[in-house]
N, C-alpha and C positions, 0 to 999 in steps of 0.2 A: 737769552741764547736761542729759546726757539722762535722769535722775532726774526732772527740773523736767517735759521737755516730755512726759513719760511721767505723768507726775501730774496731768499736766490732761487729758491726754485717756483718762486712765483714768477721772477722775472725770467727765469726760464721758460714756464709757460705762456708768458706773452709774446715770444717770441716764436714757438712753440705754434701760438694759434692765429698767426695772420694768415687769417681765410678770406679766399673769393668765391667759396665755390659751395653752390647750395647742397645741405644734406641731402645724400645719397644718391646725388650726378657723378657717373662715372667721367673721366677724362680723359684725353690724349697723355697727361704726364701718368695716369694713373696706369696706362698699358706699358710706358714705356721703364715704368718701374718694377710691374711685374714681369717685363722679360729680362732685367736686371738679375732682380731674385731668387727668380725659378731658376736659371741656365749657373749661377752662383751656388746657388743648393744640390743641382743634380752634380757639380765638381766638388762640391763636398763630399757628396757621399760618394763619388766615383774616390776621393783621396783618404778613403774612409774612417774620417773625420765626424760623419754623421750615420746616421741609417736611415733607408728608404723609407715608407710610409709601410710595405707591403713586405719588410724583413722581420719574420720572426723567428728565423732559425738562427745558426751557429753561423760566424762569419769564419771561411774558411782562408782568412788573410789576417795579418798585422796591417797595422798603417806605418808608411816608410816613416823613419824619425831622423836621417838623415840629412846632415847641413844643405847637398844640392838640393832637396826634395823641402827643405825648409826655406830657403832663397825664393822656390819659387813659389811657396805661398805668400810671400811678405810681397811679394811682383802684385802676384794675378789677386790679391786683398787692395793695393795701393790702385791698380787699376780699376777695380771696382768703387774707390771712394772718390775716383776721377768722374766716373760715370755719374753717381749718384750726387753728385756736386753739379753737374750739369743740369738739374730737375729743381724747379724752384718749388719748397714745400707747399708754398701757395697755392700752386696750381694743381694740388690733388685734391681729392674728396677729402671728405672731414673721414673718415673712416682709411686711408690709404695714408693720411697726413700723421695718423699714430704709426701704422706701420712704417712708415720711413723715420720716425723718431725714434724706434726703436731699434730697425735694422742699422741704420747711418750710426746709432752707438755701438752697438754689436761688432760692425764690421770695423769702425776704427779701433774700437778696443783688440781685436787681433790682429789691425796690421801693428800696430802699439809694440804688443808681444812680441812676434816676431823680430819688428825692427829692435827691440833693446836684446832679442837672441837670447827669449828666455827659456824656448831650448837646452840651449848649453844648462841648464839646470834641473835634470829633470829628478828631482830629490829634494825634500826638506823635511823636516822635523817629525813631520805629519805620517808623511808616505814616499814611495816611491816608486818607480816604474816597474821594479821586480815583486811588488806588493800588489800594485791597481792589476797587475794581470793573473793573480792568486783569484780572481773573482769569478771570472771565467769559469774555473770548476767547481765553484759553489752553485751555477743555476743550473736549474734542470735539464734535463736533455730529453726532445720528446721520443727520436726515431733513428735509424741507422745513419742517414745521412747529417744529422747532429753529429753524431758520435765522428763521421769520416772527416769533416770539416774542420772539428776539434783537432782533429789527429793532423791533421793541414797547418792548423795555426802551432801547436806545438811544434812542429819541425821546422816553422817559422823561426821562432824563439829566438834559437842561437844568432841570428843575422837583427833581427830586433835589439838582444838586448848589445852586440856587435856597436853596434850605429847609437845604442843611447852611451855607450862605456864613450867611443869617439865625443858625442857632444859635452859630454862632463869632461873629460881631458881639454880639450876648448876652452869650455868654462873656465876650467883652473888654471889655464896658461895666462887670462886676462882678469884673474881676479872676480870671476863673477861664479861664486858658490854659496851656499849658508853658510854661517858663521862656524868653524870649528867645533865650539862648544856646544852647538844643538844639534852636530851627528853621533855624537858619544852614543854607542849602543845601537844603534840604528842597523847596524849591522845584525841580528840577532833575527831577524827574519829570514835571510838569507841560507842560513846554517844550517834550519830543519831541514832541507833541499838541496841543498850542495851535500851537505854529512850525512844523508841518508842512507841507510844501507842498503836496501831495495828501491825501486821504484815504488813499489807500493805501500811506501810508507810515507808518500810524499802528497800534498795536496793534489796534484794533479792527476793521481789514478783515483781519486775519488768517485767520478762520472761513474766509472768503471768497477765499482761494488755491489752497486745497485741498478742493473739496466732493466729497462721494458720489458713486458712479456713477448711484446711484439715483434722482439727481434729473436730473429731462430736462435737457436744454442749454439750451434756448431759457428754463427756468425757475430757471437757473444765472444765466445771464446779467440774467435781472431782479432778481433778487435782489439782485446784486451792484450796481449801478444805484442799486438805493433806498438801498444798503447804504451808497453814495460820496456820494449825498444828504444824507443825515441826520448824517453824519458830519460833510460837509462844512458846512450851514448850522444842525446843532443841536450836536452833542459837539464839534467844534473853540472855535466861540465860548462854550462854557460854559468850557470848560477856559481859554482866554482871559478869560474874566472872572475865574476864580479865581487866576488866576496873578498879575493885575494887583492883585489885592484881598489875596493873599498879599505881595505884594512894597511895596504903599504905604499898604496901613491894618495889616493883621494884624501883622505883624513888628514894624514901628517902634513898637507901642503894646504888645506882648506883656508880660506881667510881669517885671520883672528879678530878684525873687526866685525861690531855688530850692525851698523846703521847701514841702512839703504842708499843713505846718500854718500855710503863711505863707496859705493861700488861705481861700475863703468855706467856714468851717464847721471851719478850724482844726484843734486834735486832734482831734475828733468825726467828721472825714472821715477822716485817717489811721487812725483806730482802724478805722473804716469798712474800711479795703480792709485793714487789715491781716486781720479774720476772714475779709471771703471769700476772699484768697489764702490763710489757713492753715488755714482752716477751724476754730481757736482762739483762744479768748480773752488769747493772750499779750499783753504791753504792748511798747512800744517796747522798752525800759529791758532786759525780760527778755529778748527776741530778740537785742538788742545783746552782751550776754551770752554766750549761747549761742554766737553766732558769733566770738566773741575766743577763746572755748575752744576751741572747732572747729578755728580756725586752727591752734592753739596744736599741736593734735595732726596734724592732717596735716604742719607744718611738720618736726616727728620726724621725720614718713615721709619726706619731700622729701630728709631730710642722710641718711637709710639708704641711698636709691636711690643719690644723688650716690656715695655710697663703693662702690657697685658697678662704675662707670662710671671708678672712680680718677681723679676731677676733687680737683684739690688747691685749688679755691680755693673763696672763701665761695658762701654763695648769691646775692647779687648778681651774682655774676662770672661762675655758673653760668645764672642768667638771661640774660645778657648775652649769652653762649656760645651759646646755644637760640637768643636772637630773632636772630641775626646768619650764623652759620653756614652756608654753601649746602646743605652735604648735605642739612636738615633740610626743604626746597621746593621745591616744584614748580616747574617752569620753564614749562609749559604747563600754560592748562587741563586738556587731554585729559588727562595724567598724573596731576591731582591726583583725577581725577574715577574714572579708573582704579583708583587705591588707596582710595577709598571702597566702591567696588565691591568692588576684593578683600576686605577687611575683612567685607562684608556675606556673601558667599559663605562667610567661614571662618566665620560664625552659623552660617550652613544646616547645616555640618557637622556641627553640636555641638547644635543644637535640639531634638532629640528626646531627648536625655539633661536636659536643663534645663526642658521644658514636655512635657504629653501631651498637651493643647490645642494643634495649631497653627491658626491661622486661613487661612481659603480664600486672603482677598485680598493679592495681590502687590504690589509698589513699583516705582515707576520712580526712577533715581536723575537727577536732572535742573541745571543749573544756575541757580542764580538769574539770573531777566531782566535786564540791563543797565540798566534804567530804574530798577533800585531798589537795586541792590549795592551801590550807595554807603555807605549808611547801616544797610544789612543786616545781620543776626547770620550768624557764619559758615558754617550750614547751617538747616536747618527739614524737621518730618518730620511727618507724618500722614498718615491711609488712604490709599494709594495712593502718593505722593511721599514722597524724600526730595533735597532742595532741596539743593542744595552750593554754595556764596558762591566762584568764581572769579574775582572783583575784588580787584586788590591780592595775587597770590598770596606777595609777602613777608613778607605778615601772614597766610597759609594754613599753618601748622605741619604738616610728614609724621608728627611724634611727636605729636600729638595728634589726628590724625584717625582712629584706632581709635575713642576714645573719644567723637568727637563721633557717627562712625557706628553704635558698640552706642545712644548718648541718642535718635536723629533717624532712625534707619530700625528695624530688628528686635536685641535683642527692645524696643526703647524705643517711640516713638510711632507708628510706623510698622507694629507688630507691636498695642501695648496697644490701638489705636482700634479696629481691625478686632474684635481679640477681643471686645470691648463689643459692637458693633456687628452681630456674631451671634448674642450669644446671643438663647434664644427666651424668649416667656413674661412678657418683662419690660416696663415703662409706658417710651411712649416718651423719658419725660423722665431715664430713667435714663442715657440715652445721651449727654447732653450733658457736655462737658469739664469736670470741676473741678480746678482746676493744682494746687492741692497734692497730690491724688491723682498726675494724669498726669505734673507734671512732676517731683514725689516717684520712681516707677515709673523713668521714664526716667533720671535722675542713676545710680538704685537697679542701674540695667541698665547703666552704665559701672564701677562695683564690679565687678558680677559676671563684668566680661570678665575680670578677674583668674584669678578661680575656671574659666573656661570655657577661660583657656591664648590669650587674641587678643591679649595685648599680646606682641609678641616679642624687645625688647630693653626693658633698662632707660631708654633714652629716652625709650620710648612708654608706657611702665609711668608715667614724670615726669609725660607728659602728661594721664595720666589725674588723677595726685596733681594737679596744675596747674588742671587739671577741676573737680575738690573742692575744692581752694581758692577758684577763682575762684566757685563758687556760695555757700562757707561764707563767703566775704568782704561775698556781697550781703548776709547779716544782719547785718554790722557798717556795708556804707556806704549803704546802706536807709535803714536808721533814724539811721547817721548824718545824712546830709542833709535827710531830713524831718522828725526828731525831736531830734536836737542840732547842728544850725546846721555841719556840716561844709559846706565851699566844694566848688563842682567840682573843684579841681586837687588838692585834699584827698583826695575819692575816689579821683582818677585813680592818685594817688601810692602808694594804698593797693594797688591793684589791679596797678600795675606792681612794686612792693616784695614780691609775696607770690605770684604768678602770674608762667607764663610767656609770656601775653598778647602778641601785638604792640600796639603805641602805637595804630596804629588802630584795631586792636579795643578799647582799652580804653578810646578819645576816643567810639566809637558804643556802647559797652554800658551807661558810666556816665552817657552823654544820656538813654540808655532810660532807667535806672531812674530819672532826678530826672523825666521827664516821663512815668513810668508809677509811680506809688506803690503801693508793695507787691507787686504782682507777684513781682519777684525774692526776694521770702521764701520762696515756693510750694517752690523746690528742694530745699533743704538741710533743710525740715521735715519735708517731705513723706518724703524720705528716711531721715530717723533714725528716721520712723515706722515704716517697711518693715523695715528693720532692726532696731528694738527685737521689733517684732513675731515676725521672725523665731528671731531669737535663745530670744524666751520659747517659743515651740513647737518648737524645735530641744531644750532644757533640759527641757520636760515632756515629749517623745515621746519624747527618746531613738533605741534602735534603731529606731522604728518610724517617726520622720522621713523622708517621700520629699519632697526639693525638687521635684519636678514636682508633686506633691499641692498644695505650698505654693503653688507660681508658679500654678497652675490655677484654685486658689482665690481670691487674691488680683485674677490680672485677670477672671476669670468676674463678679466687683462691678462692672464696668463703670467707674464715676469716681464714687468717694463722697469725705464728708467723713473728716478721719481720725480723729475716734471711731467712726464706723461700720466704718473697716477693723481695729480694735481690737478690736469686739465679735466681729464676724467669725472673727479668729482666735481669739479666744472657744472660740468655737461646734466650731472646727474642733480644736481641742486637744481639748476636752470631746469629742469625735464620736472621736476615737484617729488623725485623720490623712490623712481618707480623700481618693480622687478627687471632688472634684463633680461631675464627670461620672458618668451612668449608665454600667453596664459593656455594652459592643454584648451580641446575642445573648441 
């Protein structure tokens, strides 16, 4: 099976690298692709969608989410992939010929979106729109005009969440919502903030507990005033209206089927999220595939580990053994939060022997807010945070949180964004997340705690195998359930049978994937990418293989597709191995 997914995205790269045009000659196609991107980027972030280069404050606006204002991005995206179909890749530099490999996926992947109107659905199992803007008052706020702009977007809200209630009504006139059964409770976010009794008992006067010194008093105090205001007569009743509209139209009309292909546009939309989550043209059928083989061989590793650990019974029993056990849990938060922590410090140690790239930006390791742990994954990691799920900690395993801390803080997401995100020289669309890269990277970065010496018993060593499993299993219950008619408890069964999962981690993950389709392919592909790739420049360099050259190279790409990290290594075999970085001095 990694023959197969090595075969398509090899021959993706060859089509990928028909070049005429000598390294580092600029072109005529090469100008006329960057006035493409740049005038395409400055309307992104005019429809604020993106952010400027030079915004570090508060955005004192929502982005419209309404249907006309969604029409005409699926317009002015199809227009742009007119444009960029006129520019033969040929004819750019070898360096301009990755950015258009990467932008030309990017930009069809959202006119994609759009055209299947996946708007109308702006909610699933995961999250939802009245949740992603809970965030907003968790970052800091440096100065007054922070705080005014806030206060801008708040009295936004009600006309926001106005326009997303409309697109989910849409949604559900045509059949196109999550599955019934993976909104159960979803609602419970909503509550603390609609039921509130004061304003300031709601996330959103949070900002407002704690302000600068820098702001006078008497202009603290007004702040906070208009702050209890708007809250109180615009964000509380909107979140009331949505809770009301979640609880007596949305839910009880929601779809009761579970597949992807059961919704508007059938196998055509599954196909749909399957290339932007792989960035490949594989089929369901083939994927499925892949991940029954995958299992097949981690399952090996699982009965080697066991016989370290001299457990005489099957693997079931050994499952059983894992989820039930006290040693392997935390008793407190603070504790389980602590050995994340540890984990990330024994990185630090060993980082400069595995990357010569480190990135400036640091992590905080923080817990999931209360209002959404419910339904949470059991950590979450990107620039700056790395998010730790202390709800329920008898479904928080001690032998697998190594591995959850190398995927969700350094060197995984928490390490790969920053590194994107400094280098120089590069368009700013390079910067944005594509998961089979990022979340390829990060599974690629729980391997490698092997290699790096962080798992320290054969338990946690399980955990990581468990890890693997549980990602190589999304490519079987994926496309199970969106493409061969598996049931929820079909999944469920699959993911407790084969992982060491708690029950309630594996009731919240296999909700995600029936109401996020495709997605969870991103991992396990993404990863055998990183690995084939490696392997092939390990086998041609030989002695002159340096793993920090590799690791350097690899995230210096920022998040591409993964033929473009194929060509790359390409490039990098053919070049004898070097650093991409210039040498100081």
């Amino acid at each position: 099976m990694e023959k197969k997914l090595g075969a398509v995205l090899a021959t993706a790269c060859v089509l990928l690298s028909l070049a005429t045009t000598p390294a580092g000659a600029a072109t005529d196609a090469d100008a006329r692709f960057k006035t493409i991107y740049t005038k395409e980027w400055k309307w992104r972030v005019s429809e604020r969608l993106a952010r400027a280069d030079d915004d570090r404050g508060v955005s004192p606006a929502l982005a419209r989410v309404d249907a006309p204002a969604q029409e005409a991005r699926r317009a002015y995206w199809q227009g742009i992939l007119k444009e960029l179909d006129a520019i033969k890749p040929a004819d750019l530099s070898p360096a301009e010929r990755i950015n258009y490999a990467v932008y030309r996926a990017q930009i069809a992947a959202l006119e994609e979106a759009q055209r299947f109107r996946e708007y109308e659905q702006p909610v699933n199992a995961d999250s939802a729109f009245w949740t992603n803007v809970t965030f907003g008052a968790r970052r800091p706020f440096r100065n007054g005009e922070d705080y005014r702009n806030y206060l801008k977007q708040l009295a936004a809200l009600p006309e926001y969440f106005a326009q997303e209630t409309a697109n989910m009504r849409a949604g559900l006139a045509r059949g196109f919502t999550p599955p019934q059964v993976t909104l159960q409770g979803r609602d419970v976010a909503l509550v603390p903030i609609a039921e509130a009794k004061t304003p300031q008992e709601t996330v959103f006067f949070n900002p407002f507990k704690t302000m600068p010194a820098s702001i006078p008093a008497a202009e603290q105090e007004a702040l906070k005033a208009q702050a209890a205001q708007i809250i109180r007569d615009g964000v509380q009743p909107a979140y009331a209206k949505v809770l009301a509209f979640f609880r007596t139209e949305y839910l009880p009309k929601a779809r009761t089927t579970l597949a992807a292909e059961s919704m508007p546009g059938g196998k055509a939309y599954y196909q749909s999220k399957i290339v932007e989550f792989t960035t490949t043209n594989l089929s369901a059928e083939q994927i499925h595939a892949i991940g029954l083989a995958e299992m097949a061989k981690i399952r090996a590793e699982m009965h080697e580990t066991m016989k370290k650990v001299d457990f005489k019974g099957d693997l079931p029993a050994f499952l059983a053994f894992l989820r039930t056990d006290p040693q392997f849990y935390a008793k407190t938060p603070k504790e389980l939060l602590m050995h994340a922590a540890w984990t990330a410090k024994k990185f630090d140690a060993k980082a400069d022997q595995y990357f010569g790239y480190l990135p400036r930006r640091r992590f905080a390791i923080l817990p999931v807010p209360d209002d959404q742990a419910p339904f949470y994954t059991a950590g979450r990691g990107g620039a700056g945070s790395y998010w730790v799920n202390t709800y329920n900690l008898p479904a928080r395993a001690l032998y697998s949180l190594p591995a959850l801390t190398l995927h969700e803080s350094a060197p995984g997401h928490a390490f790969q964004m920053p590194v994107a995100q400094e280098q120089k020289g590069v368009p700013n669309f390079r910067r944005a997340y594509i998961s089979a890269f990022g979340e390829g990277w990060a599974l690629y970065s729980e391997r490698l705690g092997v290699e790096m010496g962080i798992y320290e018993t054969p338990y946690e060593h399980f955990g990581m195998l468990s890890y693997q499993a549980w990602r190589a299993s999304r490519l079987v219950v994926d496309t199970g359930i969106h493409a061969k008619g598996w049931t929820r408890e079909q999944a469920q069964n699959y993911l407790m049978e084969n992982t060491a999962l708690a029950k309630h981690e594996v009731e919240t993950e296999v909700d995600r994937y029936i109401s996020w389709p495709g997605q969870a392919l991103s991992y396990y592909l993404g990863q055998m990418a990183i690995q084939e790739a490696r392997a092939r420049a390990e086998k041609a360099l030989g002695a002159k293989f340096d793993i920090r050259n590799f690791h350097d190279t690899v995230l210096q790409l920022g998040s591409v597709p993964l033929p473009v990290l194929q060509q790359r290594v390409d490039a990098f075999i053919a070049e004898g191995g070097p650093s991409p970085y210039p040498k100081e001095g």
